[in-house]
C-alpha positions as CSV (number, residue, x, y, z in Angstrom):
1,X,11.8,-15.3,5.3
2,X,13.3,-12.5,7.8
3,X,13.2,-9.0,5.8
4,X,16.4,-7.9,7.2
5,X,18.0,-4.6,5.4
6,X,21.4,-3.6,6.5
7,X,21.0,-0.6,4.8
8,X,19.0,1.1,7.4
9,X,21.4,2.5,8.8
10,X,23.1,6.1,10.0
11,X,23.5,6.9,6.4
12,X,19.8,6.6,5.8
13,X,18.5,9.6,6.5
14,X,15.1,7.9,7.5
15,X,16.7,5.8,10.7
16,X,17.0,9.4,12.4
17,X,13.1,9.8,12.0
18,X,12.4,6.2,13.0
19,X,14.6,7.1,16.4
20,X,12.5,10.0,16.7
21,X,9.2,8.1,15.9
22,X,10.1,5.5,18.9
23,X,10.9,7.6,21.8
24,X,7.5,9.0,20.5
25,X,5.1,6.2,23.1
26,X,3.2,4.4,20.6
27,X,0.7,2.6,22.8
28,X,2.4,-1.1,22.7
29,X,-0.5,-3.3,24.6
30,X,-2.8,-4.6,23.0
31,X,-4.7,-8.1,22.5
32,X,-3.5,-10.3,19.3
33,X,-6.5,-12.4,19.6
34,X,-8.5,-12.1,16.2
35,X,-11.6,-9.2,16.4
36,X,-14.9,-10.6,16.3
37,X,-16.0,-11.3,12.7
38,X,-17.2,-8.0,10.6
39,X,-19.7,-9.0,7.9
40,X,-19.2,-7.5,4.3
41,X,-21.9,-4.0,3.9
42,X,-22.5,-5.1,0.0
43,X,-25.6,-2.4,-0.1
44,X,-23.1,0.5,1.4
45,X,-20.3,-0.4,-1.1
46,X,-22.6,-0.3,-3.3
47,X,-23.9,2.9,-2.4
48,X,-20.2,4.5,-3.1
49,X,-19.4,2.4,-6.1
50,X,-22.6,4.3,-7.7
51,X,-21.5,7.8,-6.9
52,X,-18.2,7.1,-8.0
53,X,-19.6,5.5,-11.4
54,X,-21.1,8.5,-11.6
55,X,-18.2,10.8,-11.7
56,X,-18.3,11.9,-8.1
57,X,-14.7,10.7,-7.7
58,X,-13.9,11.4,-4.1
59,X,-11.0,9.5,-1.8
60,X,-13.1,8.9,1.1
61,X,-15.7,7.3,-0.9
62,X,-13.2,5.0,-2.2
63,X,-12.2,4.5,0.9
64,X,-16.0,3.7,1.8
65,X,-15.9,1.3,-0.7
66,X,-12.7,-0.6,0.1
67,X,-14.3,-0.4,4.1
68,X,-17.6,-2.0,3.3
69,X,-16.2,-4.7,1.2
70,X,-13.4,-5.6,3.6
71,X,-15.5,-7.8,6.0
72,X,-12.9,-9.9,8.2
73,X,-10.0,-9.2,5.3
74,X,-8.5,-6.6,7.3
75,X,-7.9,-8.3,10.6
76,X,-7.0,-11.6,8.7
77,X,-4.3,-9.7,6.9
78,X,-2.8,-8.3,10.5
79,X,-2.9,-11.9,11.9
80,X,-0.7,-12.8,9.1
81,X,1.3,-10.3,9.7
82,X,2.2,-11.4,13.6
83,X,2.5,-14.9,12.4
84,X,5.2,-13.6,9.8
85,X,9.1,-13.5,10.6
86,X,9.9,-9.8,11.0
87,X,6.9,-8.6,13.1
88,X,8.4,-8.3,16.3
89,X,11.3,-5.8,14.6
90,X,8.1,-3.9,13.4
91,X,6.3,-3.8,16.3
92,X,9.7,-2.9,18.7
93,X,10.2,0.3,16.2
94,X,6.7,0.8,15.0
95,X,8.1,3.5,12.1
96,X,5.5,5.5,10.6
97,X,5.5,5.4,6.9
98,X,3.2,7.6,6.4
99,X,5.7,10.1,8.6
100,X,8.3,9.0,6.8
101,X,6.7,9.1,2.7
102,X,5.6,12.9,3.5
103,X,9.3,13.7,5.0
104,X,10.2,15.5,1.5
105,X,13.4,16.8,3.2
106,X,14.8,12.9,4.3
107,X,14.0,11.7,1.2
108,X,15.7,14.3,-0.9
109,X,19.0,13.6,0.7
110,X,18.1,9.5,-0.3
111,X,20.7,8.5,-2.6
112,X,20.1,9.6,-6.6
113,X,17.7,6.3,-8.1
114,X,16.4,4.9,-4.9
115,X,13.1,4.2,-4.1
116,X,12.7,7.1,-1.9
117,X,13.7,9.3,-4.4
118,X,11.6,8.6,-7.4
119,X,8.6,8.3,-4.7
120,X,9.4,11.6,-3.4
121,X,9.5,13.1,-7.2
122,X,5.8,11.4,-7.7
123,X,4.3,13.0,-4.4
124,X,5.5,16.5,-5.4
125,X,4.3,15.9,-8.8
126,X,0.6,14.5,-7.9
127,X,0.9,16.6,-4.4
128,X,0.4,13.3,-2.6
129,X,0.0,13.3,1.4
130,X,-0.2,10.2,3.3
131,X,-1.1,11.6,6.7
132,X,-3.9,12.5,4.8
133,X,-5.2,9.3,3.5
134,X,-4.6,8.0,7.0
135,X,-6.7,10.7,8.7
136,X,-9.3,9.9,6.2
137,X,-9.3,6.0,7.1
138,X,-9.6,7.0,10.4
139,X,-12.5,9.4,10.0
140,X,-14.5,6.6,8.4
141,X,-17.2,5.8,11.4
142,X,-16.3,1.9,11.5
143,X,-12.8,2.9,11.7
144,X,-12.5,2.3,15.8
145,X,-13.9,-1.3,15.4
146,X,-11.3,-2.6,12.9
147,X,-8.6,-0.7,14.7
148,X,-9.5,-0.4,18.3
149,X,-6.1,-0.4,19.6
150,X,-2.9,1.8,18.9
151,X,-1.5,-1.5,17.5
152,X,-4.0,-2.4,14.9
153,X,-4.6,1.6,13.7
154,X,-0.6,1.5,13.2
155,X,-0.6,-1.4,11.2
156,X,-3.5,-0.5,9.1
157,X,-1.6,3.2,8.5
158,X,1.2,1.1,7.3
159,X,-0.8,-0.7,4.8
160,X,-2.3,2.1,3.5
161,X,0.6,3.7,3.1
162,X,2.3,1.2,0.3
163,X,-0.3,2.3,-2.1
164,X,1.7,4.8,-4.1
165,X,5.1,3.3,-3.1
166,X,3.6,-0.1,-5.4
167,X,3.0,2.7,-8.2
168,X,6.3,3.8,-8.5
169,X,7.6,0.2,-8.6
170,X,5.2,-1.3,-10.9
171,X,5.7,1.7,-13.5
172,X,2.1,2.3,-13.2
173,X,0.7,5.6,-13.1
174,X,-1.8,6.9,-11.1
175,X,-4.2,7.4,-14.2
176,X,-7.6,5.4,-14.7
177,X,-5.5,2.7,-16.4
178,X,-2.7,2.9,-13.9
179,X,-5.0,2.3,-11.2
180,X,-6.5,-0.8,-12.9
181,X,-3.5,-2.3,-14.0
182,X,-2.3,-1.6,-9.9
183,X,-5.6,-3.3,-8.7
184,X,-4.6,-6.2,-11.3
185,X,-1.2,-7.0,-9.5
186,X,-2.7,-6.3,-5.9
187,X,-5.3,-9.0,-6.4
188,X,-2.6,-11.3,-7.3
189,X,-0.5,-10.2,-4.5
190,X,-2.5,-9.2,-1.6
191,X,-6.0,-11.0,-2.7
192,X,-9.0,-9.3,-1.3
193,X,-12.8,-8.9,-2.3
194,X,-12.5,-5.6,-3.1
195,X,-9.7,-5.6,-5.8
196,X,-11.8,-8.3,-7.4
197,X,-14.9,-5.9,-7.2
198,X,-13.3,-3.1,-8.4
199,X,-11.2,-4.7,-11.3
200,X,-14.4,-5.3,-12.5
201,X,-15.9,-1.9,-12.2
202,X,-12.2,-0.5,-13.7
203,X,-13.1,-2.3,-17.1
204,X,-16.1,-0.8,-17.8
205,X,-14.7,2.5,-17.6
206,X,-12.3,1.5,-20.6
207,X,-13.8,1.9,-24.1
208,X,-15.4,-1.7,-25.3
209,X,-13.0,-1.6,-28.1
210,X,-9.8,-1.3,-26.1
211,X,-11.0,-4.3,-24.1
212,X,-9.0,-7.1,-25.8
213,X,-5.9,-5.0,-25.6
214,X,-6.3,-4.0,-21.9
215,X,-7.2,-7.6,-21.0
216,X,-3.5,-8.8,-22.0
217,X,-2.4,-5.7,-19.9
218,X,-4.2,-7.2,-17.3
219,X,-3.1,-10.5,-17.3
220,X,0.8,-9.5,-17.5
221,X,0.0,-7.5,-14.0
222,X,-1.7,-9.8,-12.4
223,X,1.0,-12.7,-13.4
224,X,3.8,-9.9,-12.5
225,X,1.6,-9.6,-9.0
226,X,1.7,-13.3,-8.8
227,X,5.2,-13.7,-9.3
228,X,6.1,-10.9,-6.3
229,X,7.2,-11.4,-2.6
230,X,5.6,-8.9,-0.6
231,X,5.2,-9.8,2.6
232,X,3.4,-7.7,5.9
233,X,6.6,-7.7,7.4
234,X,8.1,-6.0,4.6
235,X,10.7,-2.9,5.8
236,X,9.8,-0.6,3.7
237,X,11.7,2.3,5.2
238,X,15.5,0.9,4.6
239,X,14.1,0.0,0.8
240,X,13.6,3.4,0.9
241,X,17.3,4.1,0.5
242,X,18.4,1.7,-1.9
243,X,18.4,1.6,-6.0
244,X,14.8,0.8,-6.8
245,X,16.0,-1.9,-9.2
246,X,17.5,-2.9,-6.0
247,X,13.9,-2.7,-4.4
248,X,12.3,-4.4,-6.7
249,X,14.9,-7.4,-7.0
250,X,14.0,-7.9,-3.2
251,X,10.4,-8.1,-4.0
252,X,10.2,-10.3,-6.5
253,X,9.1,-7.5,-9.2
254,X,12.4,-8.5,-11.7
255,X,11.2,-12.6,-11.2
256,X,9.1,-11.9,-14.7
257,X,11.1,-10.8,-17.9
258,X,9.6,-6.9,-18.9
259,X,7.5,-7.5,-15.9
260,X,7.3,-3.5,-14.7
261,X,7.4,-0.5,-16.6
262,X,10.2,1.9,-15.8
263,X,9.6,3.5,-12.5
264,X,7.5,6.1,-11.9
265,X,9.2,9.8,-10.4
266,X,12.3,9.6,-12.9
């Protein structure tokens, strides 16, 4: 289905930066056939997934660990995005989220309850910057083979970008259970190795005893993850401007009665 938002239009602040974004000469060329395979590093993630058991909680080793687990997830999950209706919108405009997310001053002029501004009150709150999770993706040293074109590197910005926008519609915070209960609703939604991996590594940092509790938390977010309509193609920046019940009705988060906890940034 065609993700097709009138609202992205002159009265969203964010079209002015996606105008600015395209006279900007993204690199357009580039070859959709599939990279060659990439096969999963188990003894590097586990390398990371050590230190960080071990309390040295650092982003770019989690981003180490998502890497080495991601084998040929992350070019599968951009030929499903060409094959999707709505990629050649995308890829004509090419917006950059991760632009858009840290534009503080576009978002505050987002209408009172959207999406953009309850995001925007979370990244002031947690002093969140995007461009600086991208950089870090692109610092990793296998970065250039999973992106090796302008194309595939804007894409996989994109992506990365959604992470925090999924906290504030879920309801869940960016805590230790937060994160868990995120990573149960991602693998639902988005199914990948490393969600699996680390869903597992996420319960054993919850006390033994909580365990039967957290489990049912678990299972509602990965049935509410189930139950949503996310797809690559998704235009992120006109939900942006609309009420984030709004957002989350053209998602599929409201499909499951009590399915997300009110929204994060109120």
């Amino acid at each position: 289905m065609s993700q097709a938002y009138p609202d992205l239009d002159a009265a969203n602040p964010i079209t002015a930066q996606i105008a600015a974004q395209r006279g900007a000469g993204l690199e357009t060329r580039f070859d959709p056939t599939p990279l060659p395979s990439k096969p999963v590093e188990w003894r590097r993630a586990l390398r990371a997934l050590v230190s960080l058991s071990g309390g040295d909680y650092d982003g770019q080793l989690i981003m180490t660990f998502s890497a080495a687990l991601e084998g040929d997830e992350g070019e599968d999950s951009f030929q499903e995005f060409l094959r999707q209706a709505g990629s050649l919108g995308l890829l004509e405009r090419k917006p950059l989220l991760e632009a858009n997310l840290d534009d503080f001053d576009a978002l505050g002029r987002l209408p009172d309850g959207s999406l953009g501004q309850h995001y925007r009150r979370l990244a002031i709150r947690d002093e969140i910057s995007v461009a600086s999770l991208v950089e870090g993706e692109r610092g990793l040293p296998d970065e250039a083979e999973r992106a090796p074109d302008a194309v595939r590197s804007w894409y996989r910005a994109r992506q990365l970008a959604t992470h925090d926008l999924l906290h504030v519609l879920t309801g869940y915070d960016r805590d230790t259970r937060g994160e868990i209960r995120l990573i149960a609703f991602s693998l639902a939604a988005f199914p990948k190795r490393v969600f699996r991996i680390a869903l597992f590594a996420g319960m054993l940092q919850v006390p033994v005893w909580e365990w039967p509790r957290f489990a049912r938390e678990l299972r509602r977010a990965y049935r509410r993850g189930r139950a949503a309509r996310i797809p690559r193609t998704t235009d992120w920046e006109a939900l942006l401007a609309l009420p984030i019940e709004e957002a989350r009705a053209k998602l599929g988060l409201d499909r499951i009665p009590g399915g997300v906890d009110a929204p994060l940034g109120r």
